[in-house]
N, C-alpha and C positions, 0 to 999 in steps of 0.2 A: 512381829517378834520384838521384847522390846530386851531391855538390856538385866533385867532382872531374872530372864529366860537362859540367859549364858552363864554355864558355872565356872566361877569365879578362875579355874584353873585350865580356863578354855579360853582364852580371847582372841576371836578374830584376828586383832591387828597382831598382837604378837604372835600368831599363826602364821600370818603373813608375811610379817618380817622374817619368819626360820624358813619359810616357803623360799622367798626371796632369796634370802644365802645361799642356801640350798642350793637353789637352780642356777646362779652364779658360779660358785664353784662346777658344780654338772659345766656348764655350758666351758667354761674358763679351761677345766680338764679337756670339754671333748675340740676346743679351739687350740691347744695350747702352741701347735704349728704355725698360728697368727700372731703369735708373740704380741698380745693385742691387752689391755688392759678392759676392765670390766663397761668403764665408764666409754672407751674409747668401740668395744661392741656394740654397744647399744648408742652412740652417734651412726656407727657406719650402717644400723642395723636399721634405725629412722631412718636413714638416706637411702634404702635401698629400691625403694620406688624408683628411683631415678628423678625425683625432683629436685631442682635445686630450693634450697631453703636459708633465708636469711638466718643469722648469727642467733636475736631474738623467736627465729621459729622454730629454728632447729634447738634452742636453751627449750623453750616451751615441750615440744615433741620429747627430748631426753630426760622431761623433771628435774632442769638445774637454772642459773644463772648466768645470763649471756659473759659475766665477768669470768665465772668458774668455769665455763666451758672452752674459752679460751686455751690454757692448757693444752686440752684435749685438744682440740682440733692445730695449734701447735704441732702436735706430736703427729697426727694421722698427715699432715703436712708435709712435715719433716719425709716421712716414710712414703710420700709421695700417692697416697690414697685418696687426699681430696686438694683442692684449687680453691683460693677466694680470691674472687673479683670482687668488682662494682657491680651492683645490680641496674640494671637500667634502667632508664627514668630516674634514678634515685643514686645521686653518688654517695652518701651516707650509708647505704646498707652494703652491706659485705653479705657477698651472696657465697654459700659455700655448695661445692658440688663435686660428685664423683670422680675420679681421674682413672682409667680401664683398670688398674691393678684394685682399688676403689671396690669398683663394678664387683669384680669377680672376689673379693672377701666378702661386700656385703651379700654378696648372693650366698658365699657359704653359707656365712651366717645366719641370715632367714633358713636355710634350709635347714643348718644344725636345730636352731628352735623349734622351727616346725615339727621335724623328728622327735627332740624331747616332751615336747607335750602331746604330739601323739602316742609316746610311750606313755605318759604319764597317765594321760586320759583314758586309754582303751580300757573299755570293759563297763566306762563308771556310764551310769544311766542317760541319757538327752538331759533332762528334767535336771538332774544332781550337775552339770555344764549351767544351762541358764539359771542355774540358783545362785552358782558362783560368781557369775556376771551379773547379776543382779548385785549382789553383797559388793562387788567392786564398783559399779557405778554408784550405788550410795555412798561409797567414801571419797569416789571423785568427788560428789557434787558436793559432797560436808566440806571438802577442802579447794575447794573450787569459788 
């Protein structure tokens, strides 16, 4: 497909970006009990693993700036959802990690998403799923 195929009043990225809000707001509505800010979801929502992740991996995992994410993890602090130490081996890295009240938000919140894109998704084809992951790993890697 090349970009001559897309009509003009159709693009991708700005699909994606209304996609984006979109599911922000959804998700923001269906959290609003987490009194939790968008950007501050989607740190606890990367941490939900339960790994810990330095400042630099956890900026990388949330698509920000280890300086901009600062802030954020500030505030999830404050409110007692996550801890930064020293990582071991290495007193430079600031290791940030879950704290149980942590645990059990970011666990909603996988769950909330989960939910929503399974509503979202149901019904749509296998094939119409891997087309769309397809379409987002070619924009990773263009910006990558």
């Amino acid at each position: 497909m090349n970009s001559e195929s897309v009509p003009p009043e159709r693009s991708v990225l700005l699909t994606l970006q209304r996609a984006t809000h979109a599911t922000l707001q959804l998700i923001a509505a269906e959290l609003v009990d987490l009194d939790l800010t968008a950007s501050e979801i989607n740190a606890l929502a990367n941490l939900a693993d339960g790994r810990g992740r330095t400042v630099s991996q956890l900026g990388v995992a949330v698509g920000t700036r280890p300086t901009t994410l600062t802030s954020v993890l500030d505030r999830l602090e404050r409110r007692g959802h996550i801890t930064r130490g020293v990582r071991a081996g290495d007193r430079r890295s600031v290791l940030v990690e879950l704290t149980d009240s942590g645990r059990a938000a970011a666990a909603l919140i996988r769950r909330t998403l989960a939910d929503v894109e399974s509503r979202a998704l149901a019904g749509l084809p296998a094939d119409a799923v891997a087309g769309y992951y397809a379409v987002l790993d070619a924009l990773i890697e263009e910006g990558a």
